[in-house]
N, C-alpha and C positions, 0 to 999 in steps of 0.2 A: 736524612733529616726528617724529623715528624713535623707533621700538616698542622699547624695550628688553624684553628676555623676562628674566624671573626665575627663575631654579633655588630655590623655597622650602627644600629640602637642604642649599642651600651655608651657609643664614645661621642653621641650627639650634644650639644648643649643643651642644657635643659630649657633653655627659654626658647629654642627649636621644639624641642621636642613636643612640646604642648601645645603649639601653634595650628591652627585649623587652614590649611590650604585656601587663598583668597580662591575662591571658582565663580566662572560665570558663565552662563546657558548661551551656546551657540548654536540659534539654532534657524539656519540662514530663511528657511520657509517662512517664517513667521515676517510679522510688522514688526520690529524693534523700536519700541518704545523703553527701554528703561536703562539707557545710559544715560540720558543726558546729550546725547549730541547733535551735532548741528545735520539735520536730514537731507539739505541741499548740496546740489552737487557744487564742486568749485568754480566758481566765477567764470564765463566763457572768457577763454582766449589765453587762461593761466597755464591749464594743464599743457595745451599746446607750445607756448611760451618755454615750459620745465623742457618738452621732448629734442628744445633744441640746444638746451645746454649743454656745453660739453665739459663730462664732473669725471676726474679720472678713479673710478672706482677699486683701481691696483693701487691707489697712494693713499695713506694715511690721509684723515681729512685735518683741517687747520683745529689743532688741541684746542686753540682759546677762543674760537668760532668770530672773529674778529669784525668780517662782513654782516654778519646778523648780529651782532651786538650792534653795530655801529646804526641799522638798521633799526633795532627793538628802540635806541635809542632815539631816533626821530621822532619815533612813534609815540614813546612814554614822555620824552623831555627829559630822561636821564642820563648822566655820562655814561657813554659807555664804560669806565673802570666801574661803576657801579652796576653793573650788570653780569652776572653768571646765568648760564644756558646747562641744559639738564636733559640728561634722557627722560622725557616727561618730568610732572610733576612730583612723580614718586622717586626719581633717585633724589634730587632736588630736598624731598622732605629726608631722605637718610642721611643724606650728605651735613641737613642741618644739623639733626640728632647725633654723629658721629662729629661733630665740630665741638658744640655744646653741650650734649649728654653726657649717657655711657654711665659706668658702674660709679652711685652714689649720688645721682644727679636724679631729675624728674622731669617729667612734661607737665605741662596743666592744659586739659582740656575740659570743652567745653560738652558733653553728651546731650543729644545725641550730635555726632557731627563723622565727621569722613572716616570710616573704619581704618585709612589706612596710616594714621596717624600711631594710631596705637601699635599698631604692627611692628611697627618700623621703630617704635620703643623697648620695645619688646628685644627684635631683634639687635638692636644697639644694648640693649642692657639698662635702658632706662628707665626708671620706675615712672610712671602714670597717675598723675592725681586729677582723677575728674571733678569736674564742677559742674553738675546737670542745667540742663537753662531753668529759668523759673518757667511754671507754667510749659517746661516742655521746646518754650519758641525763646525765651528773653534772655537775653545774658545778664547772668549774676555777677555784676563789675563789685559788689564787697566781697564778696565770697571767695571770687577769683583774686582779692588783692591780699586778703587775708591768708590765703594757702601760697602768695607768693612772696611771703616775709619767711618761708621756712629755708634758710642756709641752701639745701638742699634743689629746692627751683630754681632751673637756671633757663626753661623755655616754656613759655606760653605760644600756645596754637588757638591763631580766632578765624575761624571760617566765613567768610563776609563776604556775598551772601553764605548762608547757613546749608552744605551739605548735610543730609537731608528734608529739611525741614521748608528749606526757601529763602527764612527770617531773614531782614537787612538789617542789623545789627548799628544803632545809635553811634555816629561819628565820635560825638564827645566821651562816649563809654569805650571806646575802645583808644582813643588817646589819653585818655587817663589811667588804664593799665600801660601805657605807655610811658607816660612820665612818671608815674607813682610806684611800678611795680621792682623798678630798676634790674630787669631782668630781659632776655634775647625776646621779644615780642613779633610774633610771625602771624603776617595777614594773608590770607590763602585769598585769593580774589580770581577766583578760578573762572565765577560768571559774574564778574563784573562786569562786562561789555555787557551784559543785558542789566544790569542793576542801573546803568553811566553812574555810578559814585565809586569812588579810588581814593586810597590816602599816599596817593605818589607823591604831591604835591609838601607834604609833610616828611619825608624821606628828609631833606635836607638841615630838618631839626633834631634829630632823632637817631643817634647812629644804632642803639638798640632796636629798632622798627626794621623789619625785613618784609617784604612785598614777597608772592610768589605767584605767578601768572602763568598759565598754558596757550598752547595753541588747538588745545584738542578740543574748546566749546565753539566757541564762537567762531572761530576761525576751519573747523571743519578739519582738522589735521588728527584726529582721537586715530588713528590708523599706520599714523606714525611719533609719535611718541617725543614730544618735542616742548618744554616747559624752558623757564626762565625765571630767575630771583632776581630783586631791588632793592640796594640798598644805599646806604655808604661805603665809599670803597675800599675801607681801611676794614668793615665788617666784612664785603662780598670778599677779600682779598683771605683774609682768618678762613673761610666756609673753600674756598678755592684751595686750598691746603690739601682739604682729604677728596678732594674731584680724579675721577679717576682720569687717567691720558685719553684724551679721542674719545670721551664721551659721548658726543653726540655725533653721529651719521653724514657723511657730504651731502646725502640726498635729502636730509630735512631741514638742512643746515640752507641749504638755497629753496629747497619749499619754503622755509619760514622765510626767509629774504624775499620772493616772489609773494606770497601772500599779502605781506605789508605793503603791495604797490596797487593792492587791492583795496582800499580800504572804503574806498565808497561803496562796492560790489556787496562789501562783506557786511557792511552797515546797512544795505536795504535788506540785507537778508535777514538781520539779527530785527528788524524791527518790523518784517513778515513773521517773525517766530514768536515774537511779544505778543502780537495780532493773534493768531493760533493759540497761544499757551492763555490770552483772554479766553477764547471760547472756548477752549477745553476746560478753562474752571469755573464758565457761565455755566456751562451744559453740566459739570457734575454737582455744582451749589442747589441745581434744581432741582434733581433727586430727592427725595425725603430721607431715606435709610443713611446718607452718606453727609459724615463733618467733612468740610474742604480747610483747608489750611491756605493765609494768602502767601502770594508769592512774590518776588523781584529777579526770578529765574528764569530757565526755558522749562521748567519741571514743576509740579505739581506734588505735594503729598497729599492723602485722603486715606480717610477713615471709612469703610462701610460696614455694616455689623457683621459681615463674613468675610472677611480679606482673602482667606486662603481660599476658597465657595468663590469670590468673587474673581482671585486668580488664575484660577482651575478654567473656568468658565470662558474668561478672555481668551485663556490659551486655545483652549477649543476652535475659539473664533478667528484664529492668525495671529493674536493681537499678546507680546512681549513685554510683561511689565517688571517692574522692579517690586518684590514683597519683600517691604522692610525689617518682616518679624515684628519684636516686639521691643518698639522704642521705649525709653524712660517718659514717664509720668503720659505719654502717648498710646501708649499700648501699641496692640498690632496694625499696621498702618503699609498703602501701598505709595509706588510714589511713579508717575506717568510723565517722558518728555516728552513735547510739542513733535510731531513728524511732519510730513507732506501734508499740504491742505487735505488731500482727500482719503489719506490713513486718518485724520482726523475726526472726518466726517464721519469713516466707517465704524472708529471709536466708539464716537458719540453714540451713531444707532445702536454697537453693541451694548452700552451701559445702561440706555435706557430699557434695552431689550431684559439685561439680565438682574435690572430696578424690580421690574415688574413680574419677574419670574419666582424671585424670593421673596417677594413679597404675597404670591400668591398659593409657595409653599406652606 
């Protein structure tokens, strides 16, 4: 029999094939600053509390995660049927796009905002219709209402707060794409526990309004992979359709149950990180050379007139940041989260060290 040879290239799909690999720099030496996450360790007496669980890791874990809904439920005020749980935040957003999307359909997003929104359109076959914020930071509520009268939108994506930017995004603007837009409306409230504003409370007006929440900010879990959606449960039930079996893990499935019994723990810590993310954006406002952008996050964006110069130069120093490239109507822009008080410290001396270096090139 002759060998046929295969070019596995030829038979990729083309919205694969074009796709640029999400990567990001591991590079454990350094201070990591540019995820976003929460720098503190967990709560004393949790971790200890998980080691004596006993989670039988030979058995499928519960498909419908039934104890942590019932849980996230406490915590949110929502029925548990109104809740689906997710391998993080990102299967979560495919799983919406693969509900609602898919070939012939659209997203409207808002740029700049969470790259992986588009991805995961992309990969669904969703066409993408951006709407840039005004000025970079504001959301365009005609722009976005006007591009969601076309047949073809069937989901809007608002990130509240504003991956990457910080922006808290006007309550009333964003329920009026809500009522107005009559279309699947999905609020990413991934750093709300540091924003305290949420439209949970709206949930029960609104069966188009979809919530989507993590554990990996605030809650300190970005290591295990473990998000959550809100809705109606006549919508969460539609979205629960294409959820794969055993989505999520027994061992994050009772992390997250164990976290939520933390919550006072997790609450001083998130308002030690506000405290931090203040003086990290006292200390770069001072600078001359550098625009600050304000925030309602644990993160920072900033402008200095050499971002990639200013990049380079951190890294030299330990110090991990996030370079955004080059945002809309922003240009090229870097974007810093809050760490341990005294990586922050050492921050600060770096930036003012490497203020005065380019400045005296």
């Amino acid at each position: 029999m002759e060998k046929v040879l295969c070019n596995p290239e030829s038979l990729v799909r083309p919205e694969v094939l074009h796709l640029v690999p999400y990567e990001t720099k591991h590079l454990p030496e350094c201070i990591k600053l540019d995820a976003n996450e929460n720098p503190f360790p967990w709560p004393a007496g949790m971790q200890e509390s998980l080691y004596k669980e006993k989670l039988a890791f030979n058995r499928y874990p519960d498909g419908m995660g039934g104890d942590l809904r019932n849980a996230i439920g406490t915590y949110t005020k929502v029925s548990p049927e109104g809740i689906l749980i997710g391998n993080g935040s990102d299967e979560l957003i495919q799983l919406i796009l693969l509900t609602f999307g898919g070939s012939g359909k659209s997203l409207i997003i808002h740029p700049p905002t969470f790259g992986m929104y588009q991805i995961y359109a992309r990969l669904t076959d969703t066409t993408v219709v951006p709407v840039p914020l005004l000025n970079g930071l504001d959301l365009d509520t005609e722009k976005m209402l006007e591009a969601a009268k076309s047949p073809e939108a069937h989901v809007i994506i608002i990130c509240n707060p504003n991956n990457p930017t910080g922006s808290l995004f006007p309550r009333e603007d964003i329920l009026r794409l809500v009522r107005e837009s009559g279309k699947i409306v999905v609020v990413d409230e991934a750093y709300a526990e540091f924003a305290e504003e949420t439209l949970i409370p709206e949930l029960e007006s609104y069966p188009n309004l979809v919530i989507l929440r993590t554990f990996s900010k605030s809650f300190g879990m970005a290591g295990l992979r473990l998000g959550y959606l809100l809705g109606q449960p006549e919508t969460i039930d539609l979205i629960n359709k294409v959820r794969p079996p055993f989505n999520v893990n027994s061992f994050s499935q009772r992390v997250g149950i164990l976290a939520l019994g933390y919550l006072g723990e997790y609450q001083a810590q998130i308002q030690q990180i506000k405290v931090e993310t203040r003086k990290l954006h006292e200390g770069l406002t001072q600078l001359p050379d550098v625009v600050v952008y304000p925030t309602r996050t644990n993160f920072i964006l900033f402008k200095p007139e050499d971002p990639d110069g200013w990049a380079d130069e951190l890294l030299k120093r330990g110090f991990l940041v996030r370079n955004m490239g080059v945002l809309p109507v922003l240009g090229r822009c870097l974007r810093i989260s809050a760490g341990l008080p005294e990586e922050n410290e050492g921050f600060l001396r770096a930036i003012r060290e490497i203020s005065k270096g380019f400045r005296n090139t």
